[in-house]
C-alpha positions as a printed NumPy array, in Angstrom:
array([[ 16.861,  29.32 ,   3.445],
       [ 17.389,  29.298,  -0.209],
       [ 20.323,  31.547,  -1.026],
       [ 19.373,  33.996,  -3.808],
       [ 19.831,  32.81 ,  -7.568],
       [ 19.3  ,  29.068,  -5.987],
       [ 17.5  ,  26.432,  -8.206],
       [ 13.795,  26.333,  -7.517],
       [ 12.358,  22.77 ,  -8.616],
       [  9.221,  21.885, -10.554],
       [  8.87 ,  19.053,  -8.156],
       [ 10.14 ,  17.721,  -4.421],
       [  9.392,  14.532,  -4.077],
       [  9.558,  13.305,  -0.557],
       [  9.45 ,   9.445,  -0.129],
       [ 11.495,   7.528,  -2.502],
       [  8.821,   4.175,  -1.768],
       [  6.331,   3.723,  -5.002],
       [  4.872,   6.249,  -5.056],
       [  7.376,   8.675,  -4.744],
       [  9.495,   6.863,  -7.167],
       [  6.719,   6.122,  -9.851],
       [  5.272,  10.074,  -9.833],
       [  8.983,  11.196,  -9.441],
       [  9.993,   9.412, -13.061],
       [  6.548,  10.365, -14.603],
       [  7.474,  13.845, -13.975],
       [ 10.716,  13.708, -15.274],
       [  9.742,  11.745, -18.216],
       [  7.745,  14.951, -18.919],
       [ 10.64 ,  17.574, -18.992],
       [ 10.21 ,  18.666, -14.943],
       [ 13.146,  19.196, -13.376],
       [ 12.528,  16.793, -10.493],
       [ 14.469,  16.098,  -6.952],
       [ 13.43 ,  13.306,  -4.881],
       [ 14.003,  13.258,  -1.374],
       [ 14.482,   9.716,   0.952],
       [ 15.455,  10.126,   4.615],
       [ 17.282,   6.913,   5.101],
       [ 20.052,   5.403,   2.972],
       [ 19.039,   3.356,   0.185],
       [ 18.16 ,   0.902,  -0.166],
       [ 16.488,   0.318,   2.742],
       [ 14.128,  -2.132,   4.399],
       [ 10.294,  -1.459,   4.262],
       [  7.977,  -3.324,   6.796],
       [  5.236,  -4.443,   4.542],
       [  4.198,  -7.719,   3.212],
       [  5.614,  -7.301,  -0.101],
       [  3.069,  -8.367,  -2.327],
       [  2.623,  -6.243,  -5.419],
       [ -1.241,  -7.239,  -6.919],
       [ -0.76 ,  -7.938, -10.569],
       [ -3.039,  -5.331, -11.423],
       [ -0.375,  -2.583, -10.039],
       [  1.574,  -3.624, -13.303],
       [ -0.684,  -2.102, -15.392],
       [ -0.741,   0.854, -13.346],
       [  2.971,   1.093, -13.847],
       [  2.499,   0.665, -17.919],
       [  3.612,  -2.861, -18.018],
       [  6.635,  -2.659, -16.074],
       [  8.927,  -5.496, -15.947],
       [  9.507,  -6.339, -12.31 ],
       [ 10.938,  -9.694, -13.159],
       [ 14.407,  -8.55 , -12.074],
       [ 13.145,  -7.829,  -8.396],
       [ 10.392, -10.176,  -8.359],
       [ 10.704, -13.298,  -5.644],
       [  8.335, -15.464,  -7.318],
       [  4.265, -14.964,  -7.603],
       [  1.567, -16.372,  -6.054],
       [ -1.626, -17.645,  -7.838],
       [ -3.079, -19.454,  -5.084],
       [ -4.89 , -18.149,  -1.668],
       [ -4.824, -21.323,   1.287],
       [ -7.136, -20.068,   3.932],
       [ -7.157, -20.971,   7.404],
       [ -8.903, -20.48 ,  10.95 ],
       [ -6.812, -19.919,  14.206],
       [ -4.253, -21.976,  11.943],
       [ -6.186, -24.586,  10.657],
       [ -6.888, -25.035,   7.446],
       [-10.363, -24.901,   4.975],
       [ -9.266, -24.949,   1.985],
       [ -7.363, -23.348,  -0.974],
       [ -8.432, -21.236,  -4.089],
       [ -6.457, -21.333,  -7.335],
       [ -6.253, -18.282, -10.017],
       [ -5.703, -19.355, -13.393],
       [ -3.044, -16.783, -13.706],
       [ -0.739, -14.677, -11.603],
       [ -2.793, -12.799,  -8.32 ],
       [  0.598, -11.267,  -6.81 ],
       [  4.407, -10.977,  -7.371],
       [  5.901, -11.253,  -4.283],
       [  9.207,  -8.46 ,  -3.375],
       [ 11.341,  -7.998,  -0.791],
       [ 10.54 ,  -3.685,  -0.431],
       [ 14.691,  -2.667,  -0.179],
       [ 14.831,  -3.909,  -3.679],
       [ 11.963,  -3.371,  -5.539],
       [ 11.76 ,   0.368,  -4.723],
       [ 15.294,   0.562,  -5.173],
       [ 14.086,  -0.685,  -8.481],
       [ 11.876,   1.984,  -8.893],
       [ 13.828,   4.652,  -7.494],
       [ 16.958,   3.999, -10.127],
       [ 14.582,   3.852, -13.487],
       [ 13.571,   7.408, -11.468],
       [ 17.069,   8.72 , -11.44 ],
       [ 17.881,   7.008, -15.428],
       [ 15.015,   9.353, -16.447],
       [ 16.797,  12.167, -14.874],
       [ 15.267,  13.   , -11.755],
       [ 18.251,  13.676,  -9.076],
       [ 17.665,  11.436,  -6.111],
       [ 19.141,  12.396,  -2.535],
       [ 19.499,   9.861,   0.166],
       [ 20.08 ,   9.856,   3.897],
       [ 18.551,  13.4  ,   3.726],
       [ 15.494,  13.677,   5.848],
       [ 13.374,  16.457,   5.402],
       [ 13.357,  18.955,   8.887],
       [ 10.763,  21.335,   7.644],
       [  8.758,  22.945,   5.096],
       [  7.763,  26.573,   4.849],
       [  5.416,  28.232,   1.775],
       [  6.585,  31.181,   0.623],
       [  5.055,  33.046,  -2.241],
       [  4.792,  30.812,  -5.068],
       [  7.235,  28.075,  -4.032],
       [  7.709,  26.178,  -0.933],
       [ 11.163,  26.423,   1.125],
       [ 12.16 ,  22.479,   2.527],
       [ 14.814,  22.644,   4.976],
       [ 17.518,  20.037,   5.281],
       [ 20.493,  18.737,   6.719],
       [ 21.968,  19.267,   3.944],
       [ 20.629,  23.024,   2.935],
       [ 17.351,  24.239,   1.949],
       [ 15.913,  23.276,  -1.155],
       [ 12.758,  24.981,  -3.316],
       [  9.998,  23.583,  -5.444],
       [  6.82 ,  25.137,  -6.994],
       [  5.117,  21.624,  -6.449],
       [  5.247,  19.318,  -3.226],
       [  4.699,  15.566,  -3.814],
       [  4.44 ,  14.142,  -0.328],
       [  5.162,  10.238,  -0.062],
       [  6.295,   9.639,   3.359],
       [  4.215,   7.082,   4.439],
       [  1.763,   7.019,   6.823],
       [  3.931,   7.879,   9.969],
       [  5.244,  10.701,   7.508],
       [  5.407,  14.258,   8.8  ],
       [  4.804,  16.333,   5.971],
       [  0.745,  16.142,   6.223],
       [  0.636,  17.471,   9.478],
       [  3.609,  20.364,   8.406],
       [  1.317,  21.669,   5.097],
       [ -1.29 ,  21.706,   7.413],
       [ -3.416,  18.464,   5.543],
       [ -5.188,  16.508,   8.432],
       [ -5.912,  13.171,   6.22 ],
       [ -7.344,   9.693,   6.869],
       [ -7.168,   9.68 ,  11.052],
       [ -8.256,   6.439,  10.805],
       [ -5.348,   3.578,  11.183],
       [ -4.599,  -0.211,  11.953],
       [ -1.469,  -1.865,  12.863],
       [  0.314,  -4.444,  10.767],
       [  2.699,  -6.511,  12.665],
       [  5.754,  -8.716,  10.104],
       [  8.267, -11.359,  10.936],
       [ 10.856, -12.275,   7.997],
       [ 11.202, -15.702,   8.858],
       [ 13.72 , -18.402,   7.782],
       [ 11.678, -21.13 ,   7.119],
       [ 12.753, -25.054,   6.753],
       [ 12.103, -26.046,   3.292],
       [  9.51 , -28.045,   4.184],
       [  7.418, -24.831,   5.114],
       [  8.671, -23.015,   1.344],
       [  7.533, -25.896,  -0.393],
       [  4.354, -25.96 ,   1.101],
       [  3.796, -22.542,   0.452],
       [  5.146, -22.375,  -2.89 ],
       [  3.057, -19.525,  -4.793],
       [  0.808, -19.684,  -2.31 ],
       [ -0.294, -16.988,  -0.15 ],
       [ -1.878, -17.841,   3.265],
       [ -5.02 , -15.936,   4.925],
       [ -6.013, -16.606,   8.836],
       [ -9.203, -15.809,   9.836],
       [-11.238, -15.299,  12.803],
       [ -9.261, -12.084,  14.529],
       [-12.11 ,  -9.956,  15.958],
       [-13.326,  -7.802,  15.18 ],
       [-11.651,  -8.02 ,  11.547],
       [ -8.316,  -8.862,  10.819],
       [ -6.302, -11.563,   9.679],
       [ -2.863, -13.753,   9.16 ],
       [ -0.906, -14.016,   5.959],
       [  1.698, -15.811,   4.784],
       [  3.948, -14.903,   1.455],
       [  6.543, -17.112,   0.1  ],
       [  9.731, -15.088,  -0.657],
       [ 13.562, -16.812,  -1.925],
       [ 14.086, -18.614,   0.977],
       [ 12.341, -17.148,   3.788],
       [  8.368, -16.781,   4.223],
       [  6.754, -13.624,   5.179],
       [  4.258, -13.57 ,   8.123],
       [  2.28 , -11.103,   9.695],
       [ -0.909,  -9.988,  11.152],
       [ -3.128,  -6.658,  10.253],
       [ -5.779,  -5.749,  12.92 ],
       [ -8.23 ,  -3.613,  13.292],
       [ -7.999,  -0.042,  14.563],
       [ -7.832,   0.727,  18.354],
       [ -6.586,  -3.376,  18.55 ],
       [ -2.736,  -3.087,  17.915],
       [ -1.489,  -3.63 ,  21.491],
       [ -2.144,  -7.142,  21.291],
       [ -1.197,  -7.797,  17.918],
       [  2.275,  -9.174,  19.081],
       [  1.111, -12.029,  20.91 ],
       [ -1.031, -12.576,  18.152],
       [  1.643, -12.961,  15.636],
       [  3.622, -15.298,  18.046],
       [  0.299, -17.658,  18.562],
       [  0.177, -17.509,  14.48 ],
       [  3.734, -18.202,  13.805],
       [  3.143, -21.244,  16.378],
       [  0.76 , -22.723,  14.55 ],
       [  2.1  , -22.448,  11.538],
       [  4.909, -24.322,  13.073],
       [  7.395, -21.629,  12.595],
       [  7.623, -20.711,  16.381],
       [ 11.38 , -21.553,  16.414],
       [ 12.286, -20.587,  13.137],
       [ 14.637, -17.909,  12.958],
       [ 13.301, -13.913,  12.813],
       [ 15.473, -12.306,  10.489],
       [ 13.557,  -9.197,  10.842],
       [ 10.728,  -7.852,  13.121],
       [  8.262,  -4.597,  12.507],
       [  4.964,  -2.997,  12.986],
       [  3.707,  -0.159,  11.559],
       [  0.38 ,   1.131,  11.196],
       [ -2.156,   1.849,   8.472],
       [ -4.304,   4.556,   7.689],
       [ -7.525,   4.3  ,   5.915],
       [ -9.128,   7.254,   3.83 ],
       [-12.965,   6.596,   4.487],
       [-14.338,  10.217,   2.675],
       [-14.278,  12.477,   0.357],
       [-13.816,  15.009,   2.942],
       [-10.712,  14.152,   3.968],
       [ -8.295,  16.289,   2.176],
       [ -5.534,  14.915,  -0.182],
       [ -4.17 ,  18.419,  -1.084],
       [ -3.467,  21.844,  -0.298],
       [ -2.099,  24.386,  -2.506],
       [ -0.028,  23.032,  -4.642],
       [  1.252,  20.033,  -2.212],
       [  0.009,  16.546,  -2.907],
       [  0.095,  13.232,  -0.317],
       [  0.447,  10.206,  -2.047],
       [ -0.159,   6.804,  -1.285],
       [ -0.094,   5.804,   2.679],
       [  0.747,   9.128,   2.874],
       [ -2.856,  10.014,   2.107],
       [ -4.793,   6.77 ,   3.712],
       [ -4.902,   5.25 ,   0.417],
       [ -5.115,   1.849,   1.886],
       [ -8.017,  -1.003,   1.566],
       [-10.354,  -2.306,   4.5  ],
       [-10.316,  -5.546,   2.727],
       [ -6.791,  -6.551,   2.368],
       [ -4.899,  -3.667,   3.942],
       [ -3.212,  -3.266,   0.404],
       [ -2.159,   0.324,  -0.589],
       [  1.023,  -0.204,  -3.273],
       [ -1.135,  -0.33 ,  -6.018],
       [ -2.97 ,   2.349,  -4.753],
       [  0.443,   4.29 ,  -4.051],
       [  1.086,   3.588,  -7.572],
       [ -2.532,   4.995,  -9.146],
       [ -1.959,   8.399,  -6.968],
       [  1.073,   8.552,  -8.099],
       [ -0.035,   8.726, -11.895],
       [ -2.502,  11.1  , -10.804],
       [ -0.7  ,  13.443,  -8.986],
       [  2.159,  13.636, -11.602],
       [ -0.88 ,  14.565, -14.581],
       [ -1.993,  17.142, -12.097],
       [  1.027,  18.703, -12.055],
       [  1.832,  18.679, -15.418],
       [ -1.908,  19.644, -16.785],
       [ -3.998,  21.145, -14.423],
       [ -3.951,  25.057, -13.86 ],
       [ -4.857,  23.764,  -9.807],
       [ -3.309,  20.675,  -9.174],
       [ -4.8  ,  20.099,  -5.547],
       [ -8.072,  20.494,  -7.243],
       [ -7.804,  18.535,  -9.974],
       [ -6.051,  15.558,  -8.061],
       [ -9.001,  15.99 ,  -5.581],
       [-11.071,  15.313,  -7.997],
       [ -9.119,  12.345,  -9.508],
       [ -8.467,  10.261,  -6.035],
       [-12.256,  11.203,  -5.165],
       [-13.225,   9.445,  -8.655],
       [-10.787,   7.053,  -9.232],
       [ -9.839,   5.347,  -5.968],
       [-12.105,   6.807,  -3.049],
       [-14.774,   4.281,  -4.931],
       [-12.815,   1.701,  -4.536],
       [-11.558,   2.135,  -0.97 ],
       [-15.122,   2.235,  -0.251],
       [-16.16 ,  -0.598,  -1.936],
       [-13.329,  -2.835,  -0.055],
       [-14.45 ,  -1.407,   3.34 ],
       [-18.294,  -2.657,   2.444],
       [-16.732,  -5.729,   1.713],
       [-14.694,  -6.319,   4.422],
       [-17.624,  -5.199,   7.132],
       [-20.001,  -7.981,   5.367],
       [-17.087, -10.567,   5.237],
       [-16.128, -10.018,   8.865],
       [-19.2  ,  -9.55 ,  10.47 ],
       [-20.56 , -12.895,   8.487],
       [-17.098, -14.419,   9.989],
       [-17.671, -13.884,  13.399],
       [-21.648, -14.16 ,  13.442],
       [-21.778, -17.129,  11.466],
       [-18.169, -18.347,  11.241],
       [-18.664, -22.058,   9.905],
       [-21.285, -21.05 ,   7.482],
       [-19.361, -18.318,   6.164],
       [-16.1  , -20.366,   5.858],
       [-18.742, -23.032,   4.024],
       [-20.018, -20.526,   1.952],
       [-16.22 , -18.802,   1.251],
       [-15.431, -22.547,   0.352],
       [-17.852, -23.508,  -1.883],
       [-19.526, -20.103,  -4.039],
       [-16.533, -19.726,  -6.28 ],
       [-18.327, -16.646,  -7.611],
       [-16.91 , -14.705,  -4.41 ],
       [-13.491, -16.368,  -5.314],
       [-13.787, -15.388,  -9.228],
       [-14.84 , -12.039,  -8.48 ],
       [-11.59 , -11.771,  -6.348],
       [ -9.295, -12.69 ,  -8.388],
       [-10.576, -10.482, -10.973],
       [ -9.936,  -7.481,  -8.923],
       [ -6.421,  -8.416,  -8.003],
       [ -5.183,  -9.283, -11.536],
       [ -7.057,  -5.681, -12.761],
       [ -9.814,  -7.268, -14.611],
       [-12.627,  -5.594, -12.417],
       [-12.684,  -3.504,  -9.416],
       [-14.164,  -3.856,  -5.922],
       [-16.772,  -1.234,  -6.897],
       [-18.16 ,  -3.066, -10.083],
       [-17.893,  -6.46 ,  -8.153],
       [-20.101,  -5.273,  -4.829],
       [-22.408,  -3.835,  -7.503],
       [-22.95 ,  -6.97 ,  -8.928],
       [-24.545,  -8.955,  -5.811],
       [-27.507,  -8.55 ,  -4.998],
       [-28.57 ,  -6.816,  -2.373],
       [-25.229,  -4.807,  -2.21 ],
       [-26.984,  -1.475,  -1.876],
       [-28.968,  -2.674,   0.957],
       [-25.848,  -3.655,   2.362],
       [-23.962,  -0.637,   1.846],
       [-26.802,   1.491,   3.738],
       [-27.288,  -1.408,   6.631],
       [-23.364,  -0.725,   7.215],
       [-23.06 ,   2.765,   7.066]])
């Protein structure tokens, strides 16, 4: 417990990925006295594809992530069970591509130059509200903040200890850092490859990193215990079957599908995979880690009930959008694997689709103005509900 007299924070962060990092210095940039919390030494491996969408930039007010940054990638090759269709080119930058350890190391030390105090290697053991604060126990002594900001990720346990039951529903992502021949980087050289045809939706990527590739596979929920064989049959036909694993990982996903599902409680926040703020379409939450993070942090600062108010802003701001992606992805999918040649045919050749895409990714649109656009999209949306 807090001993008497003991410093009682604006803000606990817990989760020092970006979310927790980006809210954490946004709060501190405003003059609250901020502590972020990380359970594991930094800097520290993330499983996750590492590609940031260029539109995340914005999010993060223009950031420079150059010093981080492993390249881009502007171009999307797509492929079936390994072979290819065809490739798609963006006139600009879709992605830059990180390795997680450093670029939310990044993040975390622009959080701690703005002055919020960051504490690794300390895991949090429980939380307990009391009053008007909250008491969060750790191996290192209790700590106490008026505000909670919960980015632990989606295996994270401090949902289920502030009593928020949010987005049940999950995937598994399965990644192999591989060292590739350079035959395999060249080919791949700021291009980012998607496999299709996993049933019932899912897919293959590839993302060119400095000297290694990234590969991986993201299934659908309730379909993760084959997912390892499935990365193994992708890596083979990729041709990177012997290539060296420098590092193996699943984890799983969780999807926010309503505006029922509770974000907040009192004056605790989840953030990010923390609160299923993850796509249908491409399984992509940083950016979205990023947006929540911006949104919890004005919450804090200007609204008189922050769980209300950031309610409201994730329900308005993203929940649109992580519906829009999950129409998307049921039309996509179910054309796949009703129609698979036609759809690839049609993927191929109506660049619109491609376009609209790449708009989304590089922040020009959103998947909610894009779906509105085609026709029939409301007849879609109801068909799929």
């Amino acid at each position: 417990m807090p001993s008497h007299g003991q410093k009682t924070w604006d803000a606990v962060v817990i989760g020092a990925g970006p979310a927790g990092a980006t809210a954490a210095r946004r709060l501190s940039n405003a003059g609250a006295s901020t502590l972020l919390l990380e359970k594991q030494s930094l800097p520290r491996y993330k499983a996750c594809g590492g590609g940031v969408p260029a539109r995340t930039l914005q999010l993060l007010d223009g950031l420079d992530i150059s010093p981080v940054s492993e390249g881009h990638v502007d171009t999307i090759d797509v492929s079936r069970f390994g072979q290819h269709q065809f490739r798609k080119r963006s006139n600009r930058p879709l992605a830059w591509m990180v390795m997680r350890d450093r670029f939310d190391q990044y993040l975390t030390d622009l959080a701690a130059d703005s002055g919020v105090t960051v504490r690794d290697s300390t895991p949090v053991q429980s939380i307990v509200e009391n009053g008007g604060s909250y008491e969060i126990d750790t191996p290192t002594g209790a700590v106490a903040a008026r505000h909670i900001l919960a980015a632990d990720g989606a295996t994270g346990p401090t949902a289920r200890w502030l009593g928020i039951d949010s987005a049940p529903t999950r995937s598994a992502a399965y990644e192999v850092e591989v060292a590739a021949p350079t035959t395999a980087l060249d080919h791949w050289h700021q291009a980012a490859n998607v496999d299709v045809g996993y049933r019932p939706w899912g897919y293959g990527w590839v993302f060119p990193k400095d000297g290694k590739l990234s590969v991986g596979v993201v299934t659908a929920p309730k379909q993760g215990r084959s997912i390892r064989k499935q990365t193994d049959r992708y890596l083979s036909r990729l041709g990177l079957g012997d290539a060296e694993a420098i590092k193996v990982q699943g984890h799983p996903i969780r999807y926010r599908r309503s505006t029922n599902e509770p974000v907040a409680r009192g004056r605790a926040l989840l953030l990010g995979d923390a609160a299923g703020l993850a796509d249908e379409f491409t399984a992509e939450g940083i950016a979205y880690a990023v947006h929540s993070a911006n949104l919890a942090a004005d919450a804090i600062l200007h609204a008189a009930d922050p769980a209300s108010s950031y309610t409201r802003s994730i329900n308005r701001e993203i929940q649109p959008e992580l519906n829009a992606a999950r129409t998307i992805s049921r039309l996509y999918y179910w054309c796949l694997t009703t129609w698979p040649w036609l759809a690839l045919k049609m993927s191929k050749h109506v660049n619109y689709l491609w376009r609209a895409f790449f708009r989304v990714m590089r922040g020009e649109s959103t998947y909610a103005r894009e779906l509105a656009r085609l026709p029939g999209s409301q007849f879609a949306q109801d068909l799929l509900q």
